[in-house]
Structures are given as C-alpha cells and as structure tokens.
KEKE-3310 file (N, C-alpha, C; in steps of 0.2 Angstrom, whole numbers, plus 5000, padded with zeros to 4 digits):
npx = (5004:5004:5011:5003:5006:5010:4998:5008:5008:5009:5017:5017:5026:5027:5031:5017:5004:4995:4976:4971:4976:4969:4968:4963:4964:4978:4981:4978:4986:5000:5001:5001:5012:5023:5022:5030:5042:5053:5058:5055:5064:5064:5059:5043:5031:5035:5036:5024:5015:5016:5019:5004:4997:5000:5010:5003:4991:4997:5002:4999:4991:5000:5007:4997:4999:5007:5005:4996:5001:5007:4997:4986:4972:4969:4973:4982:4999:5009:5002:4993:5008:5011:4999:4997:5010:5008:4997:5004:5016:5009:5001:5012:5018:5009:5008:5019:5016:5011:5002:5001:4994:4997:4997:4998:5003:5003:5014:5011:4994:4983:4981:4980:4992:4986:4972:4976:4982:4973:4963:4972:4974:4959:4958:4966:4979:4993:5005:5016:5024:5032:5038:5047:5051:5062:5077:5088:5091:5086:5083:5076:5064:5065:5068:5055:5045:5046:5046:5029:5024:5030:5021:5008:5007:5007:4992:4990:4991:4990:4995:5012:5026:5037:5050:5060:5074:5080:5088:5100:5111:5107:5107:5096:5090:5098:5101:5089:5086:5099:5096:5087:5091:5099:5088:5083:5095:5109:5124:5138:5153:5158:5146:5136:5130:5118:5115:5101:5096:5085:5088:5095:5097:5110:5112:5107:5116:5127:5122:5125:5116:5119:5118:5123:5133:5125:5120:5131:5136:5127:5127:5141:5142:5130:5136:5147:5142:5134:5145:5154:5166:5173:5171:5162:5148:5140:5132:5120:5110:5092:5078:5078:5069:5064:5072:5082:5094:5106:5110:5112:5123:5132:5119:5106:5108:5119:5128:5123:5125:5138:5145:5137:5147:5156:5155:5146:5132:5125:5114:5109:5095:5092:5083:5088:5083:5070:5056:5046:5036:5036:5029:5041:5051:5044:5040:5052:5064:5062:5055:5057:5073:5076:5072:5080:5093:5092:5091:5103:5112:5107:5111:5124:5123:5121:5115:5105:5102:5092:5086:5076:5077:5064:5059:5057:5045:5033:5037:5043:5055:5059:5047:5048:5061:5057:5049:5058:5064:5055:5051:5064:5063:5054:5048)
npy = (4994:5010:5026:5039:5053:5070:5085:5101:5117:5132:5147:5165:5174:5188:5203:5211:5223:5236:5236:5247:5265:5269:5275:5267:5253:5256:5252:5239:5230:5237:5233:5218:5216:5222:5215:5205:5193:5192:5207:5213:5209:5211:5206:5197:5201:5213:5221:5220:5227:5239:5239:5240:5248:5259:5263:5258:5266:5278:5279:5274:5284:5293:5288:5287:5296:5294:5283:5288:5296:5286:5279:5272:5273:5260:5252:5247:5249:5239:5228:5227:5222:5212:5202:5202:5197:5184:5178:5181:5171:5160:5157:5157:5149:5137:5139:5132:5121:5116:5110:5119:5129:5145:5155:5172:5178:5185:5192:5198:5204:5203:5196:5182:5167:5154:5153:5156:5144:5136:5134:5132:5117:5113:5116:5105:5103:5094:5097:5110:5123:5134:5152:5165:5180:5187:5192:5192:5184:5187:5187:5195:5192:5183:5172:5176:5173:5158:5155:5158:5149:5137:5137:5138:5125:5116:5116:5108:5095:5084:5089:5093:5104:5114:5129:5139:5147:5162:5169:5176:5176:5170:5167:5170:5179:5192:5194:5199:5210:5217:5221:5229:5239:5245:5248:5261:5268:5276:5272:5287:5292:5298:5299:5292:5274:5269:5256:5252:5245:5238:5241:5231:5225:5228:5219:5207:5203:5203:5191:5181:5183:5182:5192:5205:5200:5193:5204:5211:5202:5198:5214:5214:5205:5213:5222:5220:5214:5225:5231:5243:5254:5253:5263:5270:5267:5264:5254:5257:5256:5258:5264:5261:5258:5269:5269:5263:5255:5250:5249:5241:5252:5263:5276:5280:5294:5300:5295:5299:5314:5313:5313:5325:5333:5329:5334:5327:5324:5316:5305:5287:5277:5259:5247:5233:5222:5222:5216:5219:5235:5246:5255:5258:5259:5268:5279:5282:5281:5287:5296:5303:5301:5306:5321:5324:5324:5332:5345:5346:5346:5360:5366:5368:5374:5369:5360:5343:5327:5314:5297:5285:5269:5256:5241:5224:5220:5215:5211:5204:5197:5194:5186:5178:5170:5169:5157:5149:5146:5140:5129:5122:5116:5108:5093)
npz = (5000:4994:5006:5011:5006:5014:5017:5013:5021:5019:5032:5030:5040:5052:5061:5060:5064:5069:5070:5064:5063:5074:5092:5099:5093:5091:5106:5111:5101:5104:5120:5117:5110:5118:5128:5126:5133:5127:5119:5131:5144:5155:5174:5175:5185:5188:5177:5170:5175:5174:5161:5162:5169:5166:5154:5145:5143:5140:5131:5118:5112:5108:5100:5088:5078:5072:5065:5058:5050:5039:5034:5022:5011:5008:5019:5030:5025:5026:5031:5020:5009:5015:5013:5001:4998:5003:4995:4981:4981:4985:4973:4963:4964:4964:4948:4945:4947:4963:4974:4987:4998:5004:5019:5027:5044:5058:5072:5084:5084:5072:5056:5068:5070:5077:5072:5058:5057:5059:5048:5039:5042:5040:5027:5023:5026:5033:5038:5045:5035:5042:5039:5045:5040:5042:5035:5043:5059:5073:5093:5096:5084:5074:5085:5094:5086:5084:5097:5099:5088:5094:5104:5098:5091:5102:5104:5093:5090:5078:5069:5061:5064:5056:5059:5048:5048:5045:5033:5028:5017:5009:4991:4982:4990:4990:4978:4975:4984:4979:4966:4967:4973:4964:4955:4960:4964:4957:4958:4961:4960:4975:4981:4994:5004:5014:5024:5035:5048:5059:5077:5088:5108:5116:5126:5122:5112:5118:5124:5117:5103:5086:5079:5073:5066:5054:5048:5045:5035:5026:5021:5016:5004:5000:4996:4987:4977:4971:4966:4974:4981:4999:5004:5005:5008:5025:5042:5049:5064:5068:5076:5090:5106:5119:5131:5147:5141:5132:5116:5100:5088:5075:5078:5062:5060:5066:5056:5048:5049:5050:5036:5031:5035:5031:5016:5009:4999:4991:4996:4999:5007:5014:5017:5022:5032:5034:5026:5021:5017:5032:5047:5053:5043:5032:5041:5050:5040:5028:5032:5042:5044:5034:5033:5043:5036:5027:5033:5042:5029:5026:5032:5032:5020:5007:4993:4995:4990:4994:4992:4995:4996:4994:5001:5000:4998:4988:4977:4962:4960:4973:4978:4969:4975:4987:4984:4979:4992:4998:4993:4993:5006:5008:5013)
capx = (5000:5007:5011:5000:5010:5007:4999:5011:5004:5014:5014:5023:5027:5031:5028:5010:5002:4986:4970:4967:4979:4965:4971:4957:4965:4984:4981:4979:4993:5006:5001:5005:5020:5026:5020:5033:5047:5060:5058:5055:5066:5062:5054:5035:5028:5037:5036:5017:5010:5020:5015:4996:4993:5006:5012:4998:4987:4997:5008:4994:4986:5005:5011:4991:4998:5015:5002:4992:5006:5008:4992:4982:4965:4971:4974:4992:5004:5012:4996:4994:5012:5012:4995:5001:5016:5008:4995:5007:5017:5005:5000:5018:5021:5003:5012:5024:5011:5011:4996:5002:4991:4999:4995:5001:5000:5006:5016:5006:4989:4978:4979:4983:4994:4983:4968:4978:4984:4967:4962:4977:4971:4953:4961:4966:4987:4995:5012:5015:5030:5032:5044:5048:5051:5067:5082:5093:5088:5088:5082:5069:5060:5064:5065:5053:5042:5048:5040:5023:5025:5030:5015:5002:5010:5005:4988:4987:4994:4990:5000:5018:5027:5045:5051:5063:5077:5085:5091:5104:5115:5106:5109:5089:5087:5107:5101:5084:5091:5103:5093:5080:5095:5102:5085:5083:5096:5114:5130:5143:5159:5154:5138:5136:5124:5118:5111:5101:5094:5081:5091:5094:5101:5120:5113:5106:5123:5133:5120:5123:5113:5123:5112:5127:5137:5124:5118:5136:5137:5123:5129:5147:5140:5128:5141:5152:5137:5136:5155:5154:5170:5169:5171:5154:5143:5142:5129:5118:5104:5085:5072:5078:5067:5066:5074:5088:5096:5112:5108:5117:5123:5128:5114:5108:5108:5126:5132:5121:5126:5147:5143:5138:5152:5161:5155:5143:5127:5120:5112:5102:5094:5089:5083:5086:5080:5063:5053:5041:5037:5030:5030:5049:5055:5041:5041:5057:5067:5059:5050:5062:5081:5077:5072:5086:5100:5093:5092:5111:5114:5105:5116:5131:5121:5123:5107:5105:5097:5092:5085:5073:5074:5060:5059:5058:5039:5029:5042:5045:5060:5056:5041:5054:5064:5052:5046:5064:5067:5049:5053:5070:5061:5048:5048)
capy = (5000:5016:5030:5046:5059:5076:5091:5106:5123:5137:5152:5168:5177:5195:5207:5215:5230:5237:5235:5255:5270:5274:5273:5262:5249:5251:5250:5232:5228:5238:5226:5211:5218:5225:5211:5200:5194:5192:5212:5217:5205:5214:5203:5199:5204:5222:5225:5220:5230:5246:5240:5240:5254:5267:5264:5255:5272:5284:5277:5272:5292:5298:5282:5289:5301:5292:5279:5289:5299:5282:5272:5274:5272:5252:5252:5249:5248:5232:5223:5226:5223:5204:5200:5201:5193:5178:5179:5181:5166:5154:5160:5155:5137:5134:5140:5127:5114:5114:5114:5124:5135:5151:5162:5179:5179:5192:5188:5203:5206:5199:5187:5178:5162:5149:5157:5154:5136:5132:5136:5127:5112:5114:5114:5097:5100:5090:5098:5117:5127:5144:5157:5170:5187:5192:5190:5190:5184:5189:5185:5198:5194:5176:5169:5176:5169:5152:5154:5158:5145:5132:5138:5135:5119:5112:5113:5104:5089:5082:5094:5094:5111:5116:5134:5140:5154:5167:5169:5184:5173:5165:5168:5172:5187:5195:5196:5203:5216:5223:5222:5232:5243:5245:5252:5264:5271:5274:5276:5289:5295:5302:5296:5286:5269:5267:5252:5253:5241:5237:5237:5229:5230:5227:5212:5202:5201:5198:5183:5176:5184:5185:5198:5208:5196:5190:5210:5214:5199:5203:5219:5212:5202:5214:5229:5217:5210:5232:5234:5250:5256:5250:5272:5273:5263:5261:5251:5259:5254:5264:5261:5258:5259:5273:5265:5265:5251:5251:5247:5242:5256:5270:5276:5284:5299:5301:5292:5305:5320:5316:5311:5329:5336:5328:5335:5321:5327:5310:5297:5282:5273:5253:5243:5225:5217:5225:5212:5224:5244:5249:5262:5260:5261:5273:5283:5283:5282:5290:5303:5307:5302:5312:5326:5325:5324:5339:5348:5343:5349:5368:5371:5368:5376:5364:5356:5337:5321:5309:5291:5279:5263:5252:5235:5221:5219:5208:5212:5197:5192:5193:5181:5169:5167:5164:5150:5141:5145:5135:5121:5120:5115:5105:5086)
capz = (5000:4995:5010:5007:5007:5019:5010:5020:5022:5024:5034:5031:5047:5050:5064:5062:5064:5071:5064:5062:5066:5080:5097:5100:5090:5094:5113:5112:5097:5108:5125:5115:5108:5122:5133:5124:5135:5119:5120:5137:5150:5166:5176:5171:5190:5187:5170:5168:5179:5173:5157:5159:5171:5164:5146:5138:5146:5138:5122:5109:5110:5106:5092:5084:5074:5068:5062:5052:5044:5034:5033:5016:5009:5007:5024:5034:5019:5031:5030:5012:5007:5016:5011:4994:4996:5005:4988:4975:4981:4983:4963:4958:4967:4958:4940:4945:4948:4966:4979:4994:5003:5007:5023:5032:5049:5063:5077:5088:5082:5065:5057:5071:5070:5078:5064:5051:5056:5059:5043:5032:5045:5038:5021:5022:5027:5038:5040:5039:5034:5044:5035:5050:5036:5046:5033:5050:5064:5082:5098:5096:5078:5072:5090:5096:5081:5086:5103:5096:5084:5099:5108:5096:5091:5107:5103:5085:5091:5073:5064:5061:5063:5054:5055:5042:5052:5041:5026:5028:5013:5002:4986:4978:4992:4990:4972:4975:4986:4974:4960:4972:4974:4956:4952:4963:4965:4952:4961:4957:4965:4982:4986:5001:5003:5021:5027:5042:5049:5067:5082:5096:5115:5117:5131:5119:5108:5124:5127:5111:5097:5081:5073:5069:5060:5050:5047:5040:5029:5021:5017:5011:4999:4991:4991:4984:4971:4968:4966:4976:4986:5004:5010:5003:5013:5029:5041:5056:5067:5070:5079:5097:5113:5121:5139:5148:5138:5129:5109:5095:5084:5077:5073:5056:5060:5066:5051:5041:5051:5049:5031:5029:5037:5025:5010:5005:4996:4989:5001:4999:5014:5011:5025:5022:5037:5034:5021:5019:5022:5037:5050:5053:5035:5028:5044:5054:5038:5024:5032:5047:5043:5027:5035:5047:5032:5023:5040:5041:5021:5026:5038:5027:5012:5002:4992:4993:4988:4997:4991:5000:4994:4996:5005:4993:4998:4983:4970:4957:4963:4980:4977:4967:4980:4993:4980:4981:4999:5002:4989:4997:5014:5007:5016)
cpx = (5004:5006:5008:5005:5005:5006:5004:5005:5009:5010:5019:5021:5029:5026:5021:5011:4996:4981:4968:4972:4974:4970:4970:4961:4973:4986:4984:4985:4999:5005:5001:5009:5024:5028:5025:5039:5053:5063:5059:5058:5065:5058:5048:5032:5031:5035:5027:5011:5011:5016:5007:4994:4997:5009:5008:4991:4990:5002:5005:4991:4994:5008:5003:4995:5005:5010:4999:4994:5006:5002:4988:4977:4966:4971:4982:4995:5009:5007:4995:5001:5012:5006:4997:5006:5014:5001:4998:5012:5013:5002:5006:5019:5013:5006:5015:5021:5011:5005:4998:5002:4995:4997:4999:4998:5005:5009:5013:5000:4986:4983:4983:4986:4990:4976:4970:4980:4977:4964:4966:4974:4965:4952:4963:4976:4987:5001:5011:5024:5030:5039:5043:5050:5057:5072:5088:5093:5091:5084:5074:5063:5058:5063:5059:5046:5040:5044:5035:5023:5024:5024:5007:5001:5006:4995:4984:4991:4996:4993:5009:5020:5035:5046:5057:5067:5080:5087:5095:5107:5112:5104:5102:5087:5092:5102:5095:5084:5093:5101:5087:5084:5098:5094:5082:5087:5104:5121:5134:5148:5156:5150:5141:5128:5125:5115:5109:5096:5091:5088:5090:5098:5105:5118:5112:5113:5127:5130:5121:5122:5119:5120:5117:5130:5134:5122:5126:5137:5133:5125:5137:5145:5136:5132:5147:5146:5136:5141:5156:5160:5171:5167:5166:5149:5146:5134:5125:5113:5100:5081:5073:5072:5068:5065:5079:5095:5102:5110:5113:5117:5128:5120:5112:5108:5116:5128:5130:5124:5136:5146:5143:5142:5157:5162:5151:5136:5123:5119:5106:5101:5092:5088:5081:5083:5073:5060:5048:5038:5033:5032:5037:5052:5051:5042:5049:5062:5067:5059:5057:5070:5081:5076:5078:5092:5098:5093:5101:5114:5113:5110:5123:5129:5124:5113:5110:5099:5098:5086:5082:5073:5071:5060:5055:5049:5036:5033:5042:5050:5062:5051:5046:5057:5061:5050:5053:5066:5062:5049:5058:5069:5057:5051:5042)
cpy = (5006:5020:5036:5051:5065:5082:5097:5112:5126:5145:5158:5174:5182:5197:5209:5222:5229:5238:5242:5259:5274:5272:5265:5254:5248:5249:5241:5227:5229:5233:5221:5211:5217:5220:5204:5198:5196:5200:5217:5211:5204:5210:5202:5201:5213:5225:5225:5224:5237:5248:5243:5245:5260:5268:5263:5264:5279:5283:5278:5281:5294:5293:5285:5292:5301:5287:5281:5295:5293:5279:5276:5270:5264:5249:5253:5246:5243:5228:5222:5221:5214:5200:5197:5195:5185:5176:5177:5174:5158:5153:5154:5150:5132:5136:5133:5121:5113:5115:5114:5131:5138:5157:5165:5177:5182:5187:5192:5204:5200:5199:5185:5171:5156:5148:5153:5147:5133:5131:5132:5119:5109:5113:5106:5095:5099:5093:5106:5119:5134:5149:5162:5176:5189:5187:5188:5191:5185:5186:5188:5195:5186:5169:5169:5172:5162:5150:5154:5151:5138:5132:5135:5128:5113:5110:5110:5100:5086:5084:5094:5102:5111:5123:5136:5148:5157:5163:5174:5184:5172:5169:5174:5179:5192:5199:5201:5208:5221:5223:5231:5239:5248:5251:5257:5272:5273:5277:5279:5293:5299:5305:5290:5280:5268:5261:5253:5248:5241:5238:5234:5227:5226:5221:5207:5200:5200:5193:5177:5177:5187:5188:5203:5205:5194:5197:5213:5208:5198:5208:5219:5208:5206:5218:5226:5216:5220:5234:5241:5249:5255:5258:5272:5269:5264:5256:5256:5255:5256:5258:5258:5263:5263:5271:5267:5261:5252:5247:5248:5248:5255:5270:5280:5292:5301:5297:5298:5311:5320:5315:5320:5334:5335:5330:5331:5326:5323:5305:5295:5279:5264:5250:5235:5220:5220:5221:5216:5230:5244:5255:5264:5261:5268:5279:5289:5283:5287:5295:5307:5306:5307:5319:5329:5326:5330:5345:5350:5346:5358:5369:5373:5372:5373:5362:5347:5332:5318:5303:5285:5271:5257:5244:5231:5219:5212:5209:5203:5195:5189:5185:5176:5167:5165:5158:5146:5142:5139:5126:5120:5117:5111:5097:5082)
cpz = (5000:5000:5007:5010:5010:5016:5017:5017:5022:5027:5033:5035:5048:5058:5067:5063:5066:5068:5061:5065:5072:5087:5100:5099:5092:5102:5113:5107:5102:5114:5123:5115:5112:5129:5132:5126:5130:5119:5127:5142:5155:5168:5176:5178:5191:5181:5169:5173:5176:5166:5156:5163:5170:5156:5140:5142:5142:5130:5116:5109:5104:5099:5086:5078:5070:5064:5054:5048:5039:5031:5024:5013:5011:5014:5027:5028:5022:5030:5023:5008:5008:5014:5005:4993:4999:4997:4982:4976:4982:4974:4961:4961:4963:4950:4940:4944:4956:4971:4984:4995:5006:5011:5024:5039:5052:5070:5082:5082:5078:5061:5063:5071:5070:5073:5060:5051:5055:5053:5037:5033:5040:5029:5019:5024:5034:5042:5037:5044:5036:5042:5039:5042:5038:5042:5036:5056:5070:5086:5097:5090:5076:5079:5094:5092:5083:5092:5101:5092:5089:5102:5105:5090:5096:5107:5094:5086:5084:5070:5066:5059:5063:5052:5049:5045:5047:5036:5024:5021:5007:4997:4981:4983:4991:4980:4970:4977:4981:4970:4964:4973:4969:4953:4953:4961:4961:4956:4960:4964:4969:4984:4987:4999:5010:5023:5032:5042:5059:5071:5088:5102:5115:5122:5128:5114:5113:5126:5121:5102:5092:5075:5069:5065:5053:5047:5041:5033:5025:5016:5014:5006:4994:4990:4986:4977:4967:4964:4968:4980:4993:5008:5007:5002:5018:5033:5047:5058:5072:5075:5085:5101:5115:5128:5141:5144:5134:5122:5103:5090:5078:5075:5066:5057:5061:5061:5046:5044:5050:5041:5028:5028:5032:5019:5008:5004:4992:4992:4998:5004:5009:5018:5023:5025:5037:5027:5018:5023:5029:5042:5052:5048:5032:5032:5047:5049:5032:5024:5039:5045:5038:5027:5038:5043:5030:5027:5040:5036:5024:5029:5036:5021:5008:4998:4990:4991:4992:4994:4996:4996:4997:4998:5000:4993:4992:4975:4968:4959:4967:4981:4972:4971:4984:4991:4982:4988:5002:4997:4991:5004:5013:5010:5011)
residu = (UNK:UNK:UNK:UNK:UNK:UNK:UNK:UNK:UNK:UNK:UNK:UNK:UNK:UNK:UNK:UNK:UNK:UNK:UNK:UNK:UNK:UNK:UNK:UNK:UNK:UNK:UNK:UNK:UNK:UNK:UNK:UNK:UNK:UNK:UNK:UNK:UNK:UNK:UNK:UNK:UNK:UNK:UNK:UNK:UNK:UNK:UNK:UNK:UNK:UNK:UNK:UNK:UNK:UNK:UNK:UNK:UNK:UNK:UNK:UNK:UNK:UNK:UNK:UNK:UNK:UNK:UNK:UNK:UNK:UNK:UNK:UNK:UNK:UNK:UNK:UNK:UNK:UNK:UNK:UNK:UNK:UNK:UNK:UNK:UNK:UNK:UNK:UNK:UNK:UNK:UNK:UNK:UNK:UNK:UNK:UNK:UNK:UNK:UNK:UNK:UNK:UNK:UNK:UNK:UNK:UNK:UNK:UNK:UNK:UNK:UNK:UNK:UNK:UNK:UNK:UNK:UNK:UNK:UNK:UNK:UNK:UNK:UNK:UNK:UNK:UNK:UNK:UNK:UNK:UNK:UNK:UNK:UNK:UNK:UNK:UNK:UNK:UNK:UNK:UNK:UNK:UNK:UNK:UNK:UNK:UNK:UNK:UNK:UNK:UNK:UNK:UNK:UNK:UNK:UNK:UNK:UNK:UNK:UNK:UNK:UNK:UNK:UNK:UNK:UNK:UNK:UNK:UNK:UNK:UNK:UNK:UNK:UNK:UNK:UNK:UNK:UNK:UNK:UNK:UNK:UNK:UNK:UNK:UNK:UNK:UNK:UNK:UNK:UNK:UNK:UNK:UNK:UNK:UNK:UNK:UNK:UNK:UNK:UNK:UNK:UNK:UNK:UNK:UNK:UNK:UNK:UNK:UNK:UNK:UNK:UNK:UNK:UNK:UNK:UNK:UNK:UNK:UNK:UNK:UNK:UNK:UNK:UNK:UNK:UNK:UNK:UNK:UNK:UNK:UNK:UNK:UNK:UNK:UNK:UNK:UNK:UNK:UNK:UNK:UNK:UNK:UNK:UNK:UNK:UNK:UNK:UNK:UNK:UNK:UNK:UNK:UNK:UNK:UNK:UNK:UNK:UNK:UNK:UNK:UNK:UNK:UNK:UNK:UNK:UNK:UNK:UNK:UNK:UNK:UNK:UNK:UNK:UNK:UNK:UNK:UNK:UNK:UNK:UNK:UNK:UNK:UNK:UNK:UNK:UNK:UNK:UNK:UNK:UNK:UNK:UNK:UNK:UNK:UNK:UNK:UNK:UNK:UNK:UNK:UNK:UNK:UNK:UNK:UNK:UNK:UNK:UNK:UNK:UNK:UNK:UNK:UNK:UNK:UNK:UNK:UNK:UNK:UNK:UNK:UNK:UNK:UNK:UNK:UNK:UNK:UNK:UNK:UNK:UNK:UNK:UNK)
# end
C-alpha cells in the first residue's frame, strides 16, 4: 500500500500592525507587543503592571499620529504589502504545479497564527511550513516567532510544525536586494549607501545573538554584488526603545550627520532586514532620517538628495525566491 504523502501549508510570518491607526486599535497591538518577554526581559511581576497601568494608558494616543502619517485608503501599507506577498506566492508554486496553501500571519495582532493554522488544517494540510520574514535573525523577531509557533504547536497535536530561520546569505534574496537597489538608485563617485537596519540592546549580543554578524554579511556580499568602494557605505541601526538600555549602533543619524560634514550630498537609505514597508521604514526612515539629512545639508548650504529605497515587499523576485526557499524546505 502506497504512504499518502502530507499536504504542507505554509505560513509567512512578519511582525504585524494594528488594525486602524486609532488609538482604540493600537492599545491592544502595543500590549501584545510589548508584553513580549523576547523584547522586554524585566521581570514579568514588574514589567506587567508598569505595562498596563502606565504605558499602555498613555503610548497608543502619542504612536496615533506616527500611524496615520503612513496608513492609506488600502489600509496599513504592512498589511497590504504581506497579504500580497503571502497571495502572489501561493499563485507561483501553483504555475509550478504545486498545491500549497499560502497564509500571512502576525506575530502581535491579526491574522493571528493559531487562525491561520486552523484554517490550512481545515484545508486538508498536515504539515505546515512557517517562514519567519526576518532575513537576520535575532532573539527579538525570528526567535521570538519560534516561541509563538511552539505555543500554538501544542495545541494541533496532529500537525507537524518546521520553521525555516534566516536567510541573511542565500543567494535568491542577496540578488533581490541589489537588483531592488540597482534600480533605485545609480552610484557615482561620492555618494554614500547606508544600510540601516532594526536594532537591538548590546545584552542580547553579549548573550549570544549574532544579529550583527549576520547584518554585516549581508551587506558584504551585496556591496560586493554592487561593486561599490567600501568608504561609501556604511551600516547603522533605528528604531531603538526609548529606555535606559544600551543598543546596537551607530545610529543613522550620526552616520548622516558626519557624512555631511564631510562633504557628501548624495544618500540612499535601504533597510534589508525589513521584508516589507512599514512604519519604521516609511516613517522613521523615509520621512524622518530624510528630513534629518537635509536639516544637516541647510546648515552647510549645500542642496542634497536623498534616496529611500524600498523593502523588497511583493516584487518578482522577492516572490521567486520565497518560491525556492519553500521548495527547498519541502519534506
């Protein structure tokens, strides 16, 4: 008697975002978030009270109005962006001839994980394939994924669960990148390429996490794949917490702010570790580093350019490579 073979599912995994730039709606996003030891270590009898009757009271009225600088008619340009992407490759593994169901799910908020497994379940797969979003993983983003993932494991006894960790290296993202890069933005003798990327706190890399390592080898490979000069690039990293904590850097700013001193007048920003836009690329990158550079240019009178290049979102070649990194995983 032939073994039937197991239909997989997959799910691709990212972040989240709150259902509406109202307060109403990021209240309870940010208490997941926030609620997330991976992020906040402090003891959960201290941190969680601090949380619920002080931070979640007064943070979502003041995050309102970063939100709804980005969101548009479509809604959150993150929700769009991975919906898409969990759509457009399921399309292309069916070209191929394959039947595997492709969801999105959040690691805080909707779609929620267990939702979405129930569902593939429902579908008739046995086995499901989770693709964490995070090209280089941390404690914060792919691990914590993992936990989620473990958690609602436990109750789908029936189901087999394989995640799938980073891909800082492989081949089909390096090339998406820089193609993603290429047509952006055109290098010429003194212009700068900044990478910036998430950070995260100097404990977590003295406990282990090789976030850096895998963040610079990334970016050796594509400025290598560029052929740009290594004095014109460099790497930083946004978007830390506002705590007392000590955070990987520099950050962009100080790379942009000596950069002008120097004379520079052409920058591009890219944020690899970011699959797709959201309020830290479109906001904290976009809309504020770029402000911040040409602040930096006036003062020098100077006029510059400044370059955002976009996060490889549902692009074609993006959506290729997610297709061989999940056929490459296939059991």
């Amino acid at each position: 008697m032939q073994e039937q073979r197991s239909k997989i599912g997959v799910v691709l995994m990212n972040t989240g975002t709150p259902a509406s730039p109202n307060a109403r709606d990021i209240k309870p996003y940010l208490a997941e978030f926030l609620a997330d030891p991976r992020l906040i270590s402090m003891p959960r009898f201290l941190w969680l009270p601090i949380l619920h009757l002080f931070v979640i009271n007064a943070r979502p009225k003041a995050t309102e109005k970063r939100y709804r600088a980005i969101w548009t008619e479509e809604g959150s340009p993150f929700m769009v962006n991975s919906l898409n992407q969990a759509k457009k490759t399921q399309e292309a593994l069916e070209r191929q001839g394959l039947d595997i169901p492709v969801r999105f799910a959040a690691r805080y908020g909707k779609p929620r994980l267990q939702h979405v497994v129930r569902e593939l379940q429902a579908a008739g797969c046995t086995s499901i394939l989770v693709v964490p979003l995070f090209p280089q993983t941390a404690y914060s983003t792919t691990a914590s994924c993992k936990d989620k993932v473990a958690a609602v494991a436990a109750r789908f006894p029936d189901l087999s669960f394989e995640v799938i960790e980073g891909y800082a290296t492989d081949e089909g993202y390096l090339d998406a990148l820089t193609s993603s890069i290429e047509e952006a933005w055109n290098y010429e003798p003194g212009a700068k390429l900044l990478f910036s990327f998430h950070s995260i706190p100097l404990r977590d890399v003295r406990n282990g996490d090789n976030y850096p390592q895998q963040v610079e080898a990334t970016v050796e490979a594509v400025t290598k794949q560029l052929g740009i000069p290594g004095n014109s690039w460099a790497i930083s990293y946004h978007s830390r917490f506002e705590d007392s904590r000590r955070w990987l850097g520099p950050s962009p700013k100080k790379v942009l702010e000596g950069w002008v001193k120097q004379g520079v007048t052409n920058v591009a920003m890219v944020t690899p570790g970011f699959s797709s836009d959201c309020l830290e690329t479109l906001l904290d990158v976009d809309v504020e580093q770029r402000n911040f550079f040409f602040a930096q240019c006036a003062k020098q009178g100077k006029e510059c350019t400044f370059t955002y290049i976009p996060a490889l979102n549902d692009r074609k070649d993006h959506i290729d490579f997610l297709v061989q990194l999940i056929k490459k995983n296939l059991r």
